[in-house]
MARNU-37287 format. One record per residue (C-alpha): residue in three letters; x, y, z. Coordinates in Angstrom, 1 decimal. Layout:
<pts>
res X Y Z
Ala X Y Z $
...
</pts>
This chain:
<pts>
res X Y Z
Unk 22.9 -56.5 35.2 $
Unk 26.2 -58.3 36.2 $
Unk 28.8 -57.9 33.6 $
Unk 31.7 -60.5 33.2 $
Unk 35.2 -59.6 32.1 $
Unk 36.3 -62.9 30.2 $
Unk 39.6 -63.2 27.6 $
Unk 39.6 -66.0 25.1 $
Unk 43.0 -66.4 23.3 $
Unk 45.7 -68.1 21.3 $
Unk 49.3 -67.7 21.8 $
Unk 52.7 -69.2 20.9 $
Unk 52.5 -71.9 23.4 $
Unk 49.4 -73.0 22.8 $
Unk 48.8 -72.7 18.8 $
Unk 51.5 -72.9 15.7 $
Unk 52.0 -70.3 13.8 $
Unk 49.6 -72.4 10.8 $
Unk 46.9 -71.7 13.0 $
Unk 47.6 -68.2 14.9 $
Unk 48.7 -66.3 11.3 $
Unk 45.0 -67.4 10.0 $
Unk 43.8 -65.1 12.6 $
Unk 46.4 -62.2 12.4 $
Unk 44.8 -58.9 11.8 $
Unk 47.0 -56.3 10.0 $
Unk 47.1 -53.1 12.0 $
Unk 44.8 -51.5 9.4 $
Unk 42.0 -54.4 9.9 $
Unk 42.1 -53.8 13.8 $
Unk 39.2 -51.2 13.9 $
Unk 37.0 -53.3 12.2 $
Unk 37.9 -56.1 13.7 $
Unk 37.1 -54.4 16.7 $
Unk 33.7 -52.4 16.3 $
Unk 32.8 -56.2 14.8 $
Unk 33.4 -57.5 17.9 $
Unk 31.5 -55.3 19.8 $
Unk 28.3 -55.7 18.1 $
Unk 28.3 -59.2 19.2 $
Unk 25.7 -59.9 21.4 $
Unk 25.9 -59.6 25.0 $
Unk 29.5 -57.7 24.4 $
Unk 29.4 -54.6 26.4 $
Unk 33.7 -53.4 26.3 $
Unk 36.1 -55.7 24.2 $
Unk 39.8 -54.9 23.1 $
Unk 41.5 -57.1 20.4 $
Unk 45.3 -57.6 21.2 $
Unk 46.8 -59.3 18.3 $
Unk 50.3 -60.0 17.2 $
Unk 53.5 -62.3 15.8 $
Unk 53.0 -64.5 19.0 $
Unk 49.2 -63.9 20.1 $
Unk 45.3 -63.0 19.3 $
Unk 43.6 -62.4 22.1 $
Unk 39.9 -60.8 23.0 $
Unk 39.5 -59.2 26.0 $
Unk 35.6 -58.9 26.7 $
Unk 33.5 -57.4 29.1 $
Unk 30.2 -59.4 29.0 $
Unk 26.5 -59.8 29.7 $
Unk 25.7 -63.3 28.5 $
Unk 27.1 -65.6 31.0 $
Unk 25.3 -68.8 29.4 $
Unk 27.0 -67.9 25.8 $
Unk 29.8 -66.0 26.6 $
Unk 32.4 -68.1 24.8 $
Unk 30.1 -68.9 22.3 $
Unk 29.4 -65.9 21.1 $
Unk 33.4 -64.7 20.8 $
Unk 33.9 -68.3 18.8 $
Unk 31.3 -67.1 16.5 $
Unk 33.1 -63.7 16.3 $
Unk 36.4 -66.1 15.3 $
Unk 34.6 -68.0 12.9 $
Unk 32.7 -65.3 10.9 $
Unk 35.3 -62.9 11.1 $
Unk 38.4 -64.9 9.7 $
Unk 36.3 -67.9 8.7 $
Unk 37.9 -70.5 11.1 $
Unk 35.8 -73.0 12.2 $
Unk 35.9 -72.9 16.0 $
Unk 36.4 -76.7 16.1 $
Unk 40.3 -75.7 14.4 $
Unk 40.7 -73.0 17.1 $
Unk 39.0 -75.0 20.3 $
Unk 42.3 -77.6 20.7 $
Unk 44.6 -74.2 21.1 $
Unk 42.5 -71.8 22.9 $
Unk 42.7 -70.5 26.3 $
Unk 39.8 -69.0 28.6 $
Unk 40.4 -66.6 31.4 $
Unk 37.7 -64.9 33.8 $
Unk 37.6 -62.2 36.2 $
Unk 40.7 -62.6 38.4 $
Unk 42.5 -65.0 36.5 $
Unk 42.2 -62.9 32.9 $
Unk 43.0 -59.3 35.5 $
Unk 45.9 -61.7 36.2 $
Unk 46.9 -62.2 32.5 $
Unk 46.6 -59.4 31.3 $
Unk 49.1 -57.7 33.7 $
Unk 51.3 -60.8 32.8 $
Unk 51.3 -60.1 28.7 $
Unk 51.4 -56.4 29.2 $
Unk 54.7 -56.8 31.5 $
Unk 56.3 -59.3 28.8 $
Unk 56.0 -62.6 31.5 $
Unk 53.9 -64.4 28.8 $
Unk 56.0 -63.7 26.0 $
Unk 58.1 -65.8 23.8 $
Unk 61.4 -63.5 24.8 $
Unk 60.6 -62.9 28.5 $
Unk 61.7 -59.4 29.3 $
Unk 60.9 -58.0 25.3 $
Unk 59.3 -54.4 25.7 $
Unk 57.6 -54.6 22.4 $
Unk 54.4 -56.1 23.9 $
Unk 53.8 -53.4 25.9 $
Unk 53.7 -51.1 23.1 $
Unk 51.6 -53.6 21.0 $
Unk 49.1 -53.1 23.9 $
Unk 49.1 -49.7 24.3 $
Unk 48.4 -49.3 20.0 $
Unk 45.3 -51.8 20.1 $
Unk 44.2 -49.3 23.3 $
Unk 43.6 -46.2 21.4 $
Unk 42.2 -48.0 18.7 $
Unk 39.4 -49.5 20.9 $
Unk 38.8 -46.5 22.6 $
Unk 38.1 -44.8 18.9 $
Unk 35.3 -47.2 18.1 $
Unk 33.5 -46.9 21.3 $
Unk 34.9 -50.5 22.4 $
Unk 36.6 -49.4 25.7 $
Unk 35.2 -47.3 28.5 $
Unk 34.5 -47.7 32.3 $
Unk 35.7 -51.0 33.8 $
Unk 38.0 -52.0 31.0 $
Unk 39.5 -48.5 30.2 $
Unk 40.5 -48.9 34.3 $
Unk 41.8 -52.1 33.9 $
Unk 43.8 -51.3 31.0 $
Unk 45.3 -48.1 32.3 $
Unk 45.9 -50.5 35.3 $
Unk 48.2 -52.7 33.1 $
Unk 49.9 -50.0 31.9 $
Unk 51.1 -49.0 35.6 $
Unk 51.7 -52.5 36.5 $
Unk 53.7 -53.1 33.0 $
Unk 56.0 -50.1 34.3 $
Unk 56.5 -50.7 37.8 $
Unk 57.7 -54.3 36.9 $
Unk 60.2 -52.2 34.8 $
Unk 61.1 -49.8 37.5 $
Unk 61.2 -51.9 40.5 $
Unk 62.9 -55.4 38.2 $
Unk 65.8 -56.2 35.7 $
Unk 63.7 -58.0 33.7 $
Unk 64.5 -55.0 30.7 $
Unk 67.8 -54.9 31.3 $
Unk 70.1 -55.7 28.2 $
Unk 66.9 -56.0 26.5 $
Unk 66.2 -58.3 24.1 $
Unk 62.9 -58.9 21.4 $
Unk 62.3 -61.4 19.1 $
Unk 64.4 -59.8 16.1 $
Unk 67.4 -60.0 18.8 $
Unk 67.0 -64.0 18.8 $
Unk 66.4 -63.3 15.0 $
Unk 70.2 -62.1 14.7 $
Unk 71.4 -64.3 17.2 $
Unk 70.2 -67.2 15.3 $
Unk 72.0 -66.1 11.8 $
Unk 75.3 -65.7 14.3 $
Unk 74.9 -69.7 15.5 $
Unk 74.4 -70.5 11.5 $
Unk 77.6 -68.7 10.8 $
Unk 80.0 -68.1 13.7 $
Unk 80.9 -64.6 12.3 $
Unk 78.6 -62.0 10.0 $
Unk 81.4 -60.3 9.2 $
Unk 81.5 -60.1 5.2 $
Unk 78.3 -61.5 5.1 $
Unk 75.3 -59.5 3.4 $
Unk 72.1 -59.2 4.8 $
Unk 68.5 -58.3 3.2 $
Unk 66.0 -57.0 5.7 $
Unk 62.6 -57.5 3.6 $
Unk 60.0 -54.7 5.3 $
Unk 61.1 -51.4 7.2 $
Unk 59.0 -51.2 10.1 $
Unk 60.3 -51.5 13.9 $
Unk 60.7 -55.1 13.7 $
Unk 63.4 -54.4 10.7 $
Unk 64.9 -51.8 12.9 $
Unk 65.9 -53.8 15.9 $
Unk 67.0 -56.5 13.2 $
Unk 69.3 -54.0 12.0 $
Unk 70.9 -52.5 15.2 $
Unk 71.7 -56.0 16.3 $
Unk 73.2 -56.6 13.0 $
Unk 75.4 -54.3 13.2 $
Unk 76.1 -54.5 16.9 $
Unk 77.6 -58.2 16.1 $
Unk 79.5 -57.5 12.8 $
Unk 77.3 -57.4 9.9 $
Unk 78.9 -54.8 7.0 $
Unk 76.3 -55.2 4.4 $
Unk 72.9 -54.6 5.2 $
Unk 70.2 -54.4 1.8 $
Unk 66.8 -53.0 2.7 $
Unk 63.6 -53.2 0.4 $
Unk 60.5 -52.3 1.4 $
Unk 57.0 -51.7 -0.5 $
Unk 57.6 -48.0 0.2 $
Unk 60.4 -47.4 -1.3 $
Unk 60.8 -43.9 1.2 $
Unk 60.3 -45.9 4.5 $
Unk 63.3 -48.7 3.3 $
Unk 65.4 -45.2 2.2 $
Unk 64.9 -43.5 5.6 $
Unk 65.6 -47.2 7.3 $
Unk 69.0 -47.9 5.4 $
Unk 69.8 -43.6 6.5 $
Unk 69.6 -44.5 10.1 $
Unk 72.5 -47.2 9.7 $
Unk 75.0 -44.8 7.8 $
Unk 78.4 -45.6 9.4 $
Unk 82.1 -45.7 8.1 $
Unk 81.9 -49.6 8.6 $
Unk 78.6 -50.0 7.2 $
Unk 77.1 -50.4 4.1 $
Unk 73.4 -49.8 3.8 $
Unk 71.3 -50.4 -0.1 $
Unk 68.2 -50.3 -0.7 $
Unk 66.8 -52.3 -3.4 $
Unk 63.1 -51.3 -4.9 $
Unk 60.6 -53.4 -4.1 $
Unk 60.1 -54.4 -7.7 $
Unk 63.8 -55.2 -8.1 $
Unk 63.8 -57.6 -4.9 $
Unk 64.0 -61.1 -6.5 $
Unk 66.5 -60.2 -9.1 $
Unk 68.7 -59.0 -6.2 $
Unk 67.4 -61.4 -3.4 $
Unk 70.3 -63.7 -4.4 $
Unk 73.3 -61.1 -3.4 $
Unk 72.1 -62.0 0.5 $
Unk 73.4 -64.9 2.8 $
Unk 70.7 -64.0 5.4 $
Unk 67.0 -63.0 4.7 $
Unk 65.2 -61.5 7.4 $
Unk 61.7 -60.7 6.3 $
Unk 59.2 -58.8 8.8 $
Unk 56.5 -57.5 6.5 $
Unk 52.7 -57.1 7.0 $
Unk 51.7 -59.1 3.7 $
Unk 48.7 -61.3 3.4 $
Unk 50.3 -63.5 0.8 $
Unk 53.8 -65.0 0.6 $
Unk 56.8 -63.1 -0.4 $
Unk 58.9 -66.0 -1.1 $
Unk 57.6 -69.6 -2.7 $
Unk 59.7 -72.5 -3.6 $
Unk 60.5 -71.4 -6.7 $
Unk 62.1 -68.4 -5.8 $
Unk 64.2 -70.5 -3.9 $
Unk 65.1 -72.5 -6.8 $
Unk 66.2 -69.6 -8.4 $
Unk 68.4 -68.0 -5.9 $
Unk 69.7 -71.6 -5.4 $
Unk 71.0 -71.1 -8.9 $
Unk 72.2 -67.2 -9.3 $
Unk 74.2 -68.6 -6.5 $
Unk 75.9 -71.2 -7.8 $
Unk 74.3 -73.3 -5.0 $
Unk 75.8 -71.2 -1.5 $
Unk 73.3 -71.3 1.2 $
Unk 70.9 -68.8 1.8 $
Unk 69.0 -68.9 5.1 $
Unk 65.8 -67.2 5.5 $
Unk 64.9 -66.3 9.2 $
Unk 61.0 -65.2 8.7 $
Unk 59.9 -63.4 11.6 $
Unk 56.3 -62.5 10.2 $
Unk 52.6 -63.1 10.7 $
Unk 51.5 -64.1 8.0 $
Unk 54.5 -65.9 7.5 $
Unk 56.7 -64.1 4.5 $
Unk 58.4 -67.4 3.5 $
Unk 56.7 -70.6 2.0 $
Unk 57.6 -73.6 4.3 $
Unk 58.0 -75.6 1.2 $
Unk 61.2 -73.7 0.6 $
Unk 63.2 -75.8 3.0 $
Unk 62.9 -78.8 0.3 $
Unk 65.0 -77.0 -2.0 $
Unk 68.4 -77.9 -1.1 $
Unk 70.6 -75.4 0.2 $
Unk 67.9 -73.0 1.4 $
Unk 67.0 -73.0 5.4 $
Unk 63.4 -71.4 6.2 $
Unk 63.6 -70.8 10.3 $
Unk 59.9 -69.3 11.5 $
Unk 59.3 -67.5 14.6 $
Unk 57.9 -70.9 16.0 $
Unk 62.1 -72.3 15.8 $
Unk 63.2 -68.7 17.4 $
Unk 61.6 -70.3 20.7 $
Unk 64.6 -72.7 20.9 $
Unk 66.9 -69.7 20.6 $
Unk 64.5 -67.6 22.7 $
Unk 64.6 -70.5 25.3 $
Unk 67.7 -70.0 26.5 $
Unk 67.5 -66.2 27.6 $
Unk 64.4 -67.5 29.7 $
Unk 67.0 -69.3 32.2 $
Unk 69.4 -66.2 32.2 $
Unk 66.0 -64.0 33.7 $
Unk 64.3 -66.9 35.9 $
Unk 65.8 -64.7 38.9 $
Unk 63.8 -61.2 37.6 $
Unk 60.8 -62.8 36.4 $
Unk 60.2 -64.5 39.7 $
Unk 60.5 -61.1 41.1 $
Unk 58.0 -59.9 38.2 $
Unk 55.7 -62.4 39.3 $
Unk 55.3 -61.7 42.8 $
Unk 54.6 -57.8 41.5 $
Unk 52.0 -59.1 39.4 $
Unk 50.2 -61.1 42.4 $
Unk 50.3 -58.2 44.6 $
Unk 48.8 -55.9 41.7 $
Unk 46.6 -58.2 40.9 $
Unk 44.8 -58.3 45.0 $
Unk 44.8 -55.0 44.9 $
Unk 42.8 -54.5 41.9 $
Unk 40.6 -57.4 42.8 $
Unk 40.2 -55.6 46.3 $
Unk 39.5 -51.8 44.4 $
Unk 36.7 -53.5 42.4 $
Unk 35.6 -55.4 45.6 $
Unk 35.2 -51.9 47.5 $
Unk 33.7 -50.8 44.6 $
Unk 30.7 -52.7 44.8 $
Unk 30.1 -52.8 48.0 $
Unk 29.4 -48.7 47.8 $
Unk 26.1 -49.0 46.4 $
Unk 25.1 -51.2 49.2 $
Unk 26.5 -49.2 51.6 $
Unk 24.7 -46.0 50.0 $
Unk 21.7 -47.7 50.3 $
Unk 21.9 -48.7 53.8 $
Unk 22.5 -45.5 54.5 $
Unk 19.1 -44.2 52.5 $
Unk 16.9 -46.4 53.9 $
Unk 17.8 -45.8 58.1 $
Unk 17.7 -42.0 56.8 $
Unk 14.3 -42.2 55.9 $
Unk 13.3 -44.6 59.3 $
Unk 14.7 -41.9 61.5 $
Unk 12.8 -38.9 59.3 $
Unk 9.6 -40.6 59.6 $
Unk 9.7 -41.7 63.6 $
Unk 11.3 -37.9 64.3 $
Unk 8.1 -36.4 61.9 $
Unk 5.5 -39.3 64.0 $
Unk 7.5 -38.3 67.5 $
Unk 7.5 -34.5 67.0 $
Unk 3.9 -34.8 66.3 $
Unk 2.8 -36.5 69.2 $
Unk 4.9 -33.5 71.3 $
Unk 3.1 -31.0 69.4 $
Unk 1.2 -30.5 72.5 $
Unk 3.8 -29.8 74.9 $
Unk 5.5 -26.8 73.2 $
Unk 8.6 -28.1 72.4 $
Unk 11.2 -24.9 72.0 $
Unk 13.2 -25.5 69.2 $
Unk 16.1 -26.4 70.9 $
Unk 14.3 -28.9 71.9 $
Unk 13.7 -30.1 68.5 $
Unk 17.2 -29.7 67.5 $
Unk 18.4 -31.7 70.3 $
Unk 15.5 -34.7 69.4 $
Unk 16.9 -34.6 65.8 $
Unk 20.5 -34.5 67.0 $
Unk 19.4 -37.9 69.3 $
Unk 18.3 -39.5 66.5 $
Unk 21.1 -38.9 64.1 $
Unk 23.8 -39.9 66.4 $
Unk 21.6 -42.9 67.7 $
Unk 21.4 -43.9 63.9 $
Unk 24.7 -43.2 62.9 $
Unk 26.2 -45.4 66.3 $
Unk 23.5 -48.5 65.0 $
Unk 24.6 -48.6 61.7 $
Unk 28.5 -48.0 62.5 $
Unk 29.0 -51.9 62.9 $
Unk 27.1 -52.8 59.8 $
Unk 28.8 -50.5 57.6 $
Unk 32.5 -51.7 58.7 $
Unk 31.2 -55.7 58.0 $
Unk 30.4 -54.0 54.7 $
Unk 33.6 -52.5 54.0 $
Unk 35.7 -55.0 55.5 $
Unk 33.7 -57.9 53.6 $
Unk 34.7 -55.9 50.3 $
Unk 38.2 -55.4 51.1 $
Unk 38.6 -59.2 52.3 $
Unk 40.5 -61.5 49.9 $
Unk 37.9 -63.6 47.7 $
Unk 36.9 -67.5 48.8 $
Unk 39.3 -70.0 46.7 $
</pts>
C-alpha cells in the first residue's frame, strides 16, 4: 500500500499566538501527544514538532481520501479546538513540498529570527521522543536524519549563524529600544530554562548590572543566577513564592516559563503600578502559553510586549541576512532533488528486481525444454555450460536497455 508523507501546521505567520498557545504541548505532554497521534487511523510514522512560534505534525500516511481529516480530528480531540478555529491558519504540505519544509524549519529559514539555532535543537528533542513511542522508523527516521545533515551543511557551507541571534536576543534588544541604556536598570528573568539563559547573556553583554531570577525550582533559578557571577554583576534569586512581593523592584520582566496558566493578571499589575509609585514596568513575555495577561496593558504604566510584537524587532535582522539565506535556499533546493531522487531510485529497485526474476525464470525454463530436446545428441557438458552461458549473456544484453530506462526514469527530476 502507497504511503503519503503529508505535514499539516501552524506557525507565526500564519496563526497568533491566541490561537497557536491553545495548541502548545509542554515538553512533558509530547509523548502522549505523540503515541495519540499515531493511533489515528491510517497514520503509519508521525513526529509532533511544537514550539513558541509553531505546531506542526509530520505524518507518514495510508488514507489518502481522509488524510487531513483525520489529523484535524487528532487537533480537535486532543486540545479540544474545533478544526473550524484552526482551518483559517493552517498550512498543508505533501511529499516534496513538506521534504522541502522540513529542511527549511530545521535550518532556521522559516523561523521568526532567520538564522536562530534553537529550532534545530527543538527538532532534534521531539526526534527521540518519537522514536521512544514507536512513532518514527523507516522513511521518516531517513528523512529526519536527512534534515539534520541538511540543517548543518547550511551551517557549514553559510553565514546564516554567524553573530547569532534567537528570539530572547530580540527579547533584550527590545528592552534596549524602550530604554536607550540598561545600565542601572534591574531585570527579573521569570523561569530558568535556556530561553532565560540567552536572555541573560545578552543582558549582560549590553549593560544590564542587576539581574533577579525566580524560578519554580528554586535549585535550577540558583544554578542560573551562579552562571552570571561577575565583578559588575549582580545576580538574586527570589523564591518562587516571594515573586509578586518582589516583582515590583524590576524595570524589565522577561518571563519564559512552561506554565499552563498565567503568571501575571491585571491585577498584579495594579499592584506593582503602586509599590512603585507609578514608574514603568515593561514586561517582554516570550512564552507559550503566554506568562502575562494581555489585559495588563490597560493598566497605565505597564507595557505587555508578546512574542507576536518581537516580529517587528525580529524583522529587521531578516534584511541584514537576505544575502545568507538566499544562499541557504539554494542548499535546501539542491538537498531537497537529491532526496526526492534517493527515494525515486528507491522504488524503482523492486521493479527492477522483479524484471530481473521473471527473464530468470524464462531463460531456466527454455534452457531445461532446449537441453531436453538435445538429450539425444550427447551433449558433453561443456557443451551445456556453453548453452547456459548463451543464454545468460543473451538475457543479460536484452534486458540491459530496459533496466537503464528503469534507473534513469527514477533518477529523472519529477513532471511539474
Amino acid at each position: 500500500m502507497s504511503q503519503n508523507l503529508i505535514l499539516l501546521g501552524v506557525n507565526h505567520t500564519t496563526a497568533p499566538i491566541e490561537v497557536r498557545e491553545r495548541l502548545a504541548i509542554a515538553p512533558g505532554r509530547l509523548a502522549d501527544a505523540t503515541r495519540t497521534l499515531l493511533h489515528q487511523p491510517g497514520v503509519r510514522e508521525g513526529l509532533i514538532l511544537s514550539t513558541c512560534n509553531r505546531v506542526e505534525l509530520v505524518t507518514l500516511q495510508e488514507r489518502e481520501p481522509t488524510a487531513k481529516a483525520d489529523l484535524l480530528r487528532f487537533l480537535d480531540e486532543y486540545f479540544s479546538v474545533p478544526a473550524a478555529t484552526i482551518q483559517p491558519h493552517l498550512y498543508e504540505f505533501r511529499e516534496r513540498e513538506a521534504v522541502r519544509h522540513l529542511f527549511r524549519v530545521a535550518s532556521s529559514l522559516d523561523s521568526m529570527v532567520v538564522g536562530e539555532p534553537q529550532i534545530l535543537g527543538q527538532v532534534k528533542e521531539s526526534y527521540p521522543v518519537a522514536r521512544e513511542v514507536g512513532a518514527v522508523a523507516g522513511t521518516l527516521d531517513a528523512l529526519l536524519q536527512r534534515a539534520f545533515t541538511v540543517a548543518k551543511r547550511v551551517r557549514t557551507e553559510t553565514q546564516i549563524g554567524s553573530n547569532s541571534v534567537s528570539i530572547a536576543s530580540v527579547a533584550v534588544d527590545l528592552a534596549r529600544k524602550i530604554f536607550g541604556s540598561l545600565q542601572g536598570k534591574t531585570v527579573l528573568l521569570v523561569g530558568a530554562g535556556k530561553m532565560s539563559e540567552l536572555a541573560a547573556r545578552h543582558l549582560i553583554q549590553h549593560g544590564a548590572t542587576s539581574i533577579l531570577v525566580s524560578n519554580r525550582t528554586q535549585a535550577r533559578a540558583e544554578k542560573l543566577a551562579a552562571e552570571f557571577l561577575h565583578a559588575s554583576v549582580t545576580t538574586t534569586v527570589i523564591p518562587y513564592e516571594d515573586l509578586y512581593e518582589q516583582a515590583a523592584r524590576a524595570d524589565i520582566v522577561i518571563t519564559s516559563t512552561g506554565a499552563p496558566q498565567k503568571l501575571f493578571s491585571r491585577s498584579h499589575g495594579q499592584h506593582f503600578l503602586q509599590r512603585r509609585r507609578n514608574r514603568p514596568m515593561f514586561f517582554i513575555d516570550i512564552a507559550v502559553p503566554r506568562d502575562v495577561d494581555p489585559g495588563m496593558n490597560e493598566v497605565e504604566g505597564c507595557f505587555v510586549y508578546d512574542i507576536d510584537d518581537l516580529q517587528q524587532v525580529a524583522q529587521a535582522n531578516l534584511a541584514d541576512r537576505s544575502r545568507e539565506a538566499q544562499s541557504a535556499e539554494n542548499i535546501i533546493t539542491e538537498e531537497v532533488a537529491r532526496y526526492q531522487q534517493r527515494l525515486q531510485s528507491r522504488d524503482a529497485v523492486p521493479a527492477i528486481l522483479a524484471l530481473q526474476q521473471t527473464a530468470e525464470q524464462v531463460r531456466e525454463a527454455e534452457l531445461a525444454r532446449t537441453l531436453a530436446k538435445l538429450a539425444s545428441t550427447g551433449l558433453t557438458p561443456a557443451q551445456q555450460t556453453a548453452i547456459e552461458a548463451l543464454t545468460r549473456s543473451l538475457t543479460a544484453k536484452l534486458l540491459h536497455p530496459q533496466l537503464i530506462a528503469l534507473r534513469k526514469s527514477a533518477a529523472a527530476p519529477e513532471e511539474e
